[in-house]
PAVEX-891597 format. One record per residue (C-alpha): residue in one letter; x, y, z. Coordinates in pm, whole numbers, plus 50000, padded with zeros to 5 digits. Layout:
N
NODE / aa / c1 / c2 / c3
NODE / A / X / Y / Z
...
//
This chain:
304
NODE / aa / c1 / c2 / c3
NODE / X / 48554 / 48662 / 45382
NODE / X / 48821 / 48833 / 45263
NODE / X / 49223 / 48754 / 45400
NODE / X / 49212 / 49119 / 45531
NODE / X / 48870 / 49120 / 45705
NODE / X / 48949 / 48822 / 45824
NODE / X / 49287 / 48915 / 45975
NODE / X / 49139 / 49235 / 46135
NODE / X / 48849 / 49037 / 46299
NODE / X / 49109 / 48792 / 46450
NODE / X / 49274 / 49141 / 46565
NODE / X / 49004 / 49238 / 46728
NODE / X / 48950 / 48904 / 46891
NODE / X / 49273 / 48912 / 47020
NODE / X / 49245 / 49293 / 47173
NODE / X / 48907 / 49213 / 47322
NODE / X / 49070 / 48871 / 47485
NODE / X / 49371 / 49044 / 47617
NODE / X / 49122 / 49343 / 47764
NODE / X / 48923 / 49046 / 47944
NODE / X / 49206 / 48891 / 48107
NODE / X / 49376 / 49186 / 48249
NODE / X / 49082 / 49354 / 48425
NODE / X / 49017 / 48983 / 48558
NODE / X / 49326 / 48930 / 48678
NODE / X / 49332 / 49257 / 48780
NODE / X / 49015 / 49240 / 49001
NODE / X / 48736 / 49369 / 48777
NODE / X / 48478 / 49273 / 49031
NODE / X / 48617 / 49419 / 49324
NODE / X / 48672 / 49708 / 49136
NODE / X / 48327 / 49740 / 49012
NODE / X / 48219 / 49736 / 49375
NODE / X / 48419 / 49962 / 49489
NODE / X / 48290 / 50187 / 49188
NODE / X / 47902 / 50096 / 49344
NODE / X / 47995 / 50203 / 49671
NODE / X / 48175 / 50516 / 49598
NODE / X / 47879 / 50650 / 49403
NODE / X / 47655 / 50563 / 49745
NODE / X / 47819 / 50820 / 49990
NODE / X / 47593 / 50679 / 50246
NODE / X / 47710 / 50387 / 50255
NODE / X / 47997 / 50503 / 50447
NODE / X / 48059 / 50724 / 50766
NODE / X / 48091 / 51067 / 50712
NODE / X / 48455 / 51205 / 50838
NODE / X / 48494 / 51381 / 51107
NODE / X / 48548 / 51777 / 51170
NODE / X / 48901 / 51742 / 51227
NODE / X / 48934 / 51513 / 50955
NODE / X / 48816 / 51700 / 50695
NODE / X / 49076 / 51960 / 50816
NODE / X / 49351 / 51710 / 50790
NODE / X / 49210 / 51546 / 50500
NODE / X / 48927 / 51652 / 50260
NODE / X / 49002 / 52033 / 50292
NODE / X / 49179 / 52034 / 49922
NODE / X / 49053 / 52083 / 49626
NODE / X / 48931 / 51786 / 49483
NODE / X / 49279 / 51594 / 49279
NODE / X / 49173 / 51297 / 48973
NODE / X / 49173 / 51009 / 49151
NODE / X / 49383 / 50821 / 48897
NODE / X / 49675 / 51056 / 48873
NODE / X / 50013 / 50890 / 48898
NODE / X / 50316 / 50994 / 49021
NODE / X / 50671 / 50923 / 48977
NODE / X / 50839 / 50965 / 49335
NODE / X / 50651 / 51006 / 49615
NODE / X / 50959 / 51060 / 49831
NODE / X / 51245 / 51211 / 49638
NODE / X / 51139 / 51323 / 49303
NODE / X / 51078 / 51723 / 49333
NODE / X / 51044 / 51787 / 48946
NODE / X / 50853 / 51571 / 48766
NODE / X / 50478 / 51629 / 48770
NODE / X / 50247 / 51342 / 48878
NODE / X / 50059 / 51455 / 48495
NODE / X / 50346 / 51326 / 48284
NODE / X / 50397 / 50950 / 48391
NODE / X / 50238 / 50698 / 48150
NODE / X / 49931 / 50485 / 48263
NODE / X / 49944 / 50103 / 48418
NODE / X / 50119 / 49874 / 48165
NODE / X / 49875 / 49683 / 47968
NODE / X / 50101 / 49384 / 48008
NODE / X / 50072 / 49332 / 48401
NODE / X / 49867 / 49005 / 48494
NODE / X / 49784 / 48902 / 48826
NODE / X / 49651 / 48575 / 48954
NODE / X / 49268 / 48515 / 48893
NODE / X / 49253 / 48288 / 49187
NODE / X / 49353 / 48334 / 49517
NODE / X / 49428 / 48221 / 49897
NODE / X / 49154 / 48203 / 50154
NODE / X / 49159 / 48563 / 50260
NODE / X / 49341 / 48566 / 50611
NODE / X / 49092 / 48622 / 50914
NODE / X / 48943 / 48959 / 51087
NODE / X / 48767 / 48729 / 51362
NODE / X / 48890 / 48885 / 51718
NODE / X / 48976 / 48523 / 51811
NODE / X / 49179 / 48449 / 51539
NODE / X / 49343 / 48802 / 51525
NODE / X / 49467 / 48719 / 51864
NODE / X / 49607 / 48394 / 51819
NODE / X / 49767 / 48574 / 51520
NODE / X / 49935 / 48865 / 51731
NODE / X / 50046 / 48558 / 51982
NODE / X / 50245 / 48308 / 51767
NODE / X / 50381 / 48646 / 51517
NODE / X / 50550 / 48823 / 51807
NODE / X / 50838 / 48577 / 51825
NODE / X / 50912 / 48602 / 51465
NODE / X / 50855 / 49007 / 51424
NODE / X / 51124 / 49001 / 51736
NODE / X / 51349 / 48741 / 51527
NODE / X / 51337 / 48949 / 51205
NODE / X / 51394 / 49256 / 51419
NODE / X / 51698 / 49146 / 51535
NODE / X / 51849 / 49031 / 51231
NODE / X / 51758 / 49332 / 51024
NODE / X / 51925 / 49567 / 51303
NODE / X / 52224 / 49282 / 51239
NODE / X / 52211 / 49241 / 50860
NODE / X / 52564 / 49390 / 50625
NODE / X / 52352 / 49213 / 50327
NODE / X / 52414 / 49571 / 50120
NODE / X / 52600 / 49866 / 50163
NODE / X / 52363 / 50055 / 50382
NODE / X / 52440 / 49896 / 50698
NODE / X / 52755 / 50072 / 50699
NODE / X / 52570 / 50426 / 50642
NODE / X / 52295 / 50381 / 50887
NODE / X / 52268 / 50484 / 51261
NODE / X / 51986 / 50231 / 51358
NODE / X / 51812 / 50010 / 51169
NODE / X / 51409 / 50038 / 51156
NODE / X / 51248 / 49679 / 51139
NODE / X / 50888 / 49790 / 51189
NODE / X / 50606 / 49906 / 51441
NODE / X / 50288 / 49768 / 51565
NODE / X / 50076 / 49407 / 51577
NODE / X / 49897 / 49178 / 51376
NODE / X / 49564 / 49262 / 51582
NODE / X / 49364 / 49461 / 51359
NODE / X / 49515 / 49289 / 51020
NODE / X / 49618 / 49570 / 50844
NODE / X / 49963 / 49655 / 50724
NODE / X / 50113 / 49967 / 50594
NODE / X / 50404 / 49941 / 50404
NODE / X / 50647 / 50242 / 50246
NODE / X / 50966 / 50276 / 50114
NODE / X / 51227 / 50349 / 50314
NODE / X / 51353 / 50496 / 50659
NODE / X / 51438 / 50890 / 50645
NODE / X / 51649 / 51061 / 50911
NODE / X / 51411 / 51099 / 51196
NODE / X / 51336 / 50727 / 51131
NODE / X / 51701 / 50612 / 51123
NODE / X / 51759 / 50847 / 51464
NODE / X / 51515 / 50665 / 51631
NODE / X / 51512 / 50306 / 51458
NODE / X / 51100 / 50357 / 51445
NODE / X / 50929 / 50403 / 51093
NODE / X / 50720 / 50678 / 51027
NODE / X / 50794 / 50889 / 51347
NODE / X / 50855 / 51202 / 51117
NODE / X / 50630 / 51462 / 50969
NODE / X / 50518 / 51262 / 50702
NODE / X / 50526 / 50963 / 50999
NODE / X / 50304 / 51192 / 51202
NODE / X / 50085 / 51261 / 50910
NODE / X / 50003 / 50892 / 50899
NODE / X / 49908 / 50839 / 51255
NODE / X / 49656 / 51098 / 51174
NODE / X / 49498 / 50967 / 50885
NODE / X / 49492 / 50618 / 51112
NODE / X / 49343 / 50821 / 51379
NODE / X / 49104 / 50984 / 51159
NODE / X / 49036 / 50600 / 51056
NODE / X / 48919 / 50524 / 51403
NODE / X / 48747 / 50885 / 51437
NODE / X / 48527 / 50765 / 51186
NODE / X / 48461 / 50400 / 51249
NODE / X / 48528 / 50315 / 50898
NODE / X / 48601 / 49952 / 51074
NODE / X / 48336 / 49855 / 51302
NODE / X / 48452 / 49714 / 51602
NODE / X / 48846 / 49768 / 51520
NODE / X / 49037 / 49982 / 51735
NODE / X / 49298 / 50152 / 51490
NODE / X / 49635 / 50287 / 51633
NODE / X / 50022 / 50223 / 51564
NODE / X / 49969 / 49935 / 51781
NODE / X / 49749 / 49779 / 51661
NODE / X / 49827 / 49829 / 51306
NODE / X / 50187 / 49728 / 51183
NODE / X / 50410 / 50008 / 50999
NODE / X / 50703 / 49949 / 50821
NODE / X / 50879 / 49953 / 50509
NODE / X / 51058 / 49809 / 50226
NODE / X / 51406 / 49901 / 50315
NODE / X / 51537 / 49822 / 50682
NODE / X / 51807 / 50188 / 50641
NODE / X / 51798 / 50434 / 50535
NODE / X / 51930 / 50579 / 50218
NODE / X / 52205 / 50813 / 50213
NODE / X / 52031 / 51163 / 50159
NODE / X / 51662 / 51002 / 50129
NODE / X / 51776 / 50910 / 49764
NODE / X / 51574 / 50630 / 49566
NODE / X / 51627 / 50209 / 49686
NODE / X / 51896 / 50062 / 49432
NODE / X / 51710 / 49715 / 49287
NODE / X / 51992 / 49522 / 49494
NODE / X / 51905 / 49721 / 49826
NODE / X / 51566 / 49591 / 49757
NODE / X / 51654 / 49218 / 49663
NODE / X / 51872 / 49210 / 49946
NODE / X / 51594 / 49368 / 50226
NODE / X / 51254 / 49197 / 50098
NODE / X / 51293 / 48877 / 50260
NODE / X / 51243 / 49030 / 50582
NODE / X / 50941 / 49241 / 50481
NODE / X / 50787 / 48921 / 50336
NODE / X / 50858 / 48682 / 50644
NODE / X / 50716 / 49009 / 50831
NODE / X / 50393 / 48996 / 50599
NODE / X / 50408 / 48585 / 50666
NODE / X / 50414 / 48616 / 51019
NODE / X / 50148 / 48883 / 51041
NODE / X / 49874 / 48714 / 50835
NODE / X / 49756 / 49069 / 50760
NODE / X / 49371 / 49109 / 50604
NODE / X / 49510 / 49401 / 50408
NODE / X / 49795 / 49581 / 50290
NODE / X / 49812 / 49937 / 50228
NODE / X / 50130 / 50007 / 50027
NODE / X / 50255 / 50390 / 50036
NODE / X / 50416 / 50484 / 49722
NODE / X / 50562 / 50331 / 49419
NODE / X / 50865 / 50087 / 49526
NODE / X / 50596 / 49912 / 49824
NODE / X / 50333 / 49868 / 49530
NODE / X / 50589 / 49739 / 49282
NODE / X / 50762 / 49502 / 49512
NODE / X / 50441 / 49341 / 49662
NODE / X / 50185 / 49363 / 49356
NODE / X / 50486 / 49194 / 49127
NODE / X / 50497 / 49471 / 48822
NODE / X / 50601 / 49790 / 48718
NODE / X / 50369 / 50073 / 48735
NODE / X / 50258 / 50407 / 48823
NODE / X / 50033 / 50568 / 49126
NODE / X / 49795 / 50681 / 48920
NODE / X / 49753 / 50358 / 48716
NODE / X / 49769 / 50108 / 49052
NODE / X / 49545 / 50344 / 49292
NODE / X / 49159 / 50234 / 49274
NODE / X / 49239 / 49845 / 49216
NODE / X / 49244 / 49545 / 49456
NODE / X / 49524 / 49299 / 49447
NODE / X / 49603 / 49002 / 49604
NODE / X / 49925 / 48901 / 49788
NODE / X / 49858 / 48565 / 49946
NODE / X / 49648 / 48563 / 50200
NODE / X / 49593 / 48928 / 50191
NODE / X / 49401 / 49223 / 49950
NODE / X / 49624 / 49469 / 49921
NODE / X / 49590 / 49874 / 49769
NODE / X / 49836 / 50109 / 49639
NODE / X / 49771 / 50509 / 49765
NODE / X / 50012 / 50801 / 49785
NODE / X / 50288 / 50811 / 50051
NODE / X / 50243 / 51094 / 50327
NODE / X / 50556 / 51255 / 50208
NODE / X / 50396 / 51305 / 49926
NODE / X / 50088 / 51434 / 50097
NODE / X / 50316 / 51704 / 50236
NODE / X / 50420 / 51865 / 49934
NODE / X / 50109 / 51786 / 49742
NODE / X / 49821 / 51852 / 49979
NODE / X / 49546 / 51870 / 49737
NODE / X / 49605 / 51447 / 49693
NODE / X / 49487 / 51400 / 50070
NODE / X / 49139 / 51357 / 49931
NODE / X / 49202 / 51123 / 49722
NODE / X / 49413 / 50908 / 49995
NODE / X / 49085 / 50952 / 50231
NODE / X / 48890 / 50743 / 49958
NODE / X / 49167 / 50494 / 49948
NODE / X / 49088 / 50445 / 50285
NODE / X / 48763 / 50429 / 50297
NODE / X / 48799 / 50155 / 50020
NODE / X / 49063 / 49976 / 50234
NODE / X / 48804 / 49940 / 50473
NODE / X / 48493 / 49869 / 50295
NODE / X / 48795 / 49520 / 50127
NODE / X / 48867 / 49521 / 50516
NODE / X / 48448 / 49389 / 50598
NODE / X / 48415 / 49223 / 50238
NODE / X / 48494 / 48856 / 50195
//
């Protein structure tokens, strides 16, 4: 064999090795189901009327599109960002996924209240970074551990930081729909699904000055108190709502369109990357595509 075809087949070994490892690691098999049941509509409940007025009424968007700002960015189209970075790993082996048992769910909610309260308190107390002196409440987060599910965004806007809730403005109220649409549809058997019994909340504790994008120290300063949050909440599975959620908590740099349609892991958890409702607002033809994210957050939600 000859130095060259030898030194292209090692190439190729190589390429094909590095292809195997990152779909592993970046849940091939879950993936592939997901793929199975999306091309079996029936496996599935149908949505609702008013559902498909909230939801599916768009025009059908590609479900891998990414997007560069789901909150601030008014410019750039979600057609121009590069795919997923072929260098981002994640762990082939996991935790025991956390449990959706009523039983356990309830001891859950029990022994996390104290420490939800406790992280509360010190977020509304924290001068860690330079938005404590900017904001007019702090917004530690919403809801229980009793259905296991967690949403996660970016940041408080102005309604949020009035009221020291998350998501209690329009793109806030957009979300309770699609939950209630959730529950409309029984994609969870047996799982009531409200802001109570879901938990909201997001990366940043404040708000932003002007809604503008978190600074990297903003974000090194905040996530410990989204991650005792996730700790404390044992959650089944996360549902993270635009780019700086699914960067912080998958571990890599990406984009929408090249995180959306995969399941990672954090810990105990599966966790899924979909558009934030801001987003939604401006872009309404990507609701569709954030109604089969959660349709696949549920069908992760049954599947061990």
């Amino acid at each position: 064999m000859s130095d060259d075809l030898r030194n292209e087949v090692a190439k190729l070994a190589r390429d094909v090795r590095r292809y195997v490892e990152r779909e592993r690691a970046a849940g091939m098999g879950e993936l592939l189901a997901v793929s199975a049941a999306r091309a079996t509509p029936a496996a599935m409940p149908a949505a609702p009327v008013s559902l498909a007025a909230t939801l599916a009424a768009a025009e059908p968007a590609p479900v891998m599109t990414p997007m560069a700002n789901p909150i601030v960015d008014e410019v750039a189209s979600p057609l121009d960002a590069p795919e997923f970075s072929d260098s981002v790993l994640l762990p082939s082996h996991h935790a025991p996924l956390n449990p959706r048992e009523l039983a356990a769910r309830a001891a859950i909610v029990e022994s996390s209240t104290p420490v939800l309260a406790e992280v509360a308190q010190q977020a509304r107390a924290c001068k860690k970074c330079a938005l404590s002196e900017t904001r007019t409440n702090a917004v530690p987060g919403v809801g229980s551990a009793r259905s296991g599910i967690v949403f996660v965004g970016e940041a408080p806007g102005a309604d949020e930081d009035a009221k020291g809730e998350p998501f209690v403005g329009r793109a806030g109220q957009l979300l309770t729909r699609i939950i209630a649409a959730m529950d409309e549809a029984k994609l969870i058997p047996g799982v009531p699904l409200t802001r109570e019994t879901v938990y909201i909340c997001n990366v940043l504790k404040c708000r932003p000055p002007e809604n503008r994008n978190p600074l990297p120290n903003e974000i090194e300063s905040c996530s410990p108190y989204l991650r005792r949050q996730l700790e404390a909440l044992q959650p089944r599975i996360i549902c993270c709502l635009g780019k700086f959620a699914a960067e912080l908590l998958v571990g890599a740099k990406g984009t929408l369109g090249g995180m959306r349609g995969k399941i990672y892991r954090y810990q105990g958890a599966k966790l899924i990357v979909t558009y934030h409702p801001a987003f939604l607002l401006r872009s309404p033809t990507y609701k569709r595509p954030v109604w089969e994210d959660m349709q696949m957050l549920a069908r992760e939600y049954l599947n061990d």
